[in-house]
Backbone as CSV, one residue per row, in Angstrom:
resi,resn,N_x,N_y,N_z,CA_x,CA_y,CA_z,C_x,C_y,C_z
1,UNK,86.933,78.245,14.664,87.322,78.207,13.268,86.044,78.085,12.439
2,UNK,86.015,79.439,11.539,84.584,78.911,10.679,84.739,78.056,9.291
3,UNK,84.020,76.926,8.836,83.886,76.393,8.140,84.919,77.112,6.980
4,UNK,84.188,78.211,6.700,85.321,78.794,4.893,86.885,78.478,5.087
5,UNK,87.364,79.375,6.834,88.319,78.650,7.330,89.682,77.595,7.277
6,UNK,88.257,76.556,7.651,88.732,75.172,7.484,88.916,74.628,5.832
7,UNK,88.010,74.677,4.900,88.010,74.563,3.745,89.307,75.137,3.034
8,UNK,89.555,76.315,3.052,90.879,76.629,2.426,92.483,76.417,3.453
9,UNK,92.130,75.955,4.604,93.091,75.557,5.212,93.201,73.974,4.352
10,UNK,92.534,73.157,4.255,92.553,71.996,4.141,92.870,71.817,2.759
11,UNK,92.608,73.158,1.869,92.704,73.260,0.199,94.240,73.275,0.531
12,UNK,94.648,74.200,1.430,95.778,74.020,1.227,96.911,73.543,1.388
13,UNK,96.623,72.467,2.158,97.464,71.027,2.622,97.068,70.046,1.925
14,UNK,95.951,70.143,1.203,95.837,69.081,0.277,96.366,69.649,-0.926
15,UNK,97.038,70.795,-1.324,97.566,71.303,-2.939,98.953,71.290,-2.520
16,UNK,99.572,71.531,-1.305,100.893,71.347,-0.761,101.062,69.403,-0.946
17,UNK,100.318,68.905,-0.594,100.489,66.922,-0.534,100.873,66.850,-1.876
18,UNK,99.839,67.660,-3.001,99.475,67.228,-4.363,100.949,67.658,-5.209
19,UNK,101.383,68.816,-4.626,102.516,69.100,-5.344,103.522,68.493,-4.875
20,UNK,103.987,68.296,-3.402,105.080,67.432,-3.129,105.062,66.148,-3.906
21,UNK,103.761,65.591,-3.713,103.832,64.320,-4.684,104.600,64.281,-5.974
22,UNK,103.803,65.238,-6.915,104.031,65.094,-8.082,105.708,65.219,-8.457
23,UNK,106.214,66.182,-7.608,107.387,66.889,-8.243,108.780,65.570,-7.045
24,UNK,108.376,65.303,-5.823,109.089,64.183,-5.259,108.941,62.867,-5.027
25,UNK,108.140,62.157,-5.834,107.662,61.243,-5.090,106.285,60.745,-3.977
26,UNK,106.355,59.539,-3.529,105.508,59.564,-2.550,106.506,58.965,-1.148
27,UNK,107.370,59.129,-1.160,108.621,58.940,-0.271,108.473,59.982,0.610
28,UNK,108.683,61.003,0.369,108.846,62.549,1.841,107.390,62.148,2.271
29,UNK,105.888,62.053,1.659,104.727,62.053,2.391,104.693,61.063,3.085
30,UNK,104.837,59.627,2.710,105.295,58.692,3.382,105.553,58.941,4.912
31,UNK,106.999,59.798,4.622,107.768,59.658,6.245,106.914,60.588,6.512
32,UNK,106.559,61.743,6.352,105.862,62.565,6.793,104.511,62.140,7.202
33,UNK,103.925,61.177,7.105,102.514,60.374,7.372,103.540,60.093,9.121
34,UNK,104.011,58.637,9.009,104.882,58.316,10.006,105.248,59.030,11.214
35,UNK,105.559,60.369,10.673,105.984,61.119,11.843,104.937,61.598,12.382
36,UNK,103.730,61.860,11.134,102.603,62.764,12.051,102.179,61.541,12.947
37,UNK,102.127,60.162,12.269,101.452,59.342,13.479,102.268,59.300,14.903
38,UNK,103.755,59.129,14.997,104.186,59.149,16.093,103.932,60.360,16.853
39,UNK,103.918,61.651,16.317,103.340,62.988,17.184,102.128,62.665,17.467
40,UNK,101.310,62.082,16.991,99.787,61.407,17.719,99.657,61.110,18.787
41,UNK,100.582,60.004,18.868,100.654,59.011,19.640,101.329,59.655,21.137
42,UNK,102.264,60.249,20.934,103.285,61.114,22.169,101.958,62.280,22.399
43,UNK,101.566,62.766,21.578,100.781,63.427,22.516,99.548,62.696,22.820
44,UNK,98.971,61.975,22.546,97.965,61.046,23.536,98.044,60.526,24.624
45,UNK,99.812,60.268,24.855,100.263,59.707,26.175,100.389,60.814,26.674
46,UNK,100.797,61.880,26.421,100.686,62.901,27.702,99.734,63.394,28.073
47,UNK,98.373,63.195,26.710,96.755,63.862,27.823,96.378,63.179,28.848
């Protein structure tokens, strides 16, 4: 993955966060934090 890449990948999960926020809350990112940590975690136990 080259750098430019990563940069507009990341623009664009950070303008997707920015708008869910604004228009729902910080409730859906919330759980959505939560879940990404438990997918962390399940896959750490299986490496």
């Amino acid at each position: 993955m080259t750098n430019r890449l990563a940069l507009i990948l990341g623009g664009m999960i950070l303008g997707g966060l920015i708008i869910d926020i604004a228009i729902f809350g910080t409730g859906h990112a919330l759980f959505l934090a939560k879940k990404m940590a438990d997918l962390i975690e399940w896959l750490a136990f299986w490496r």
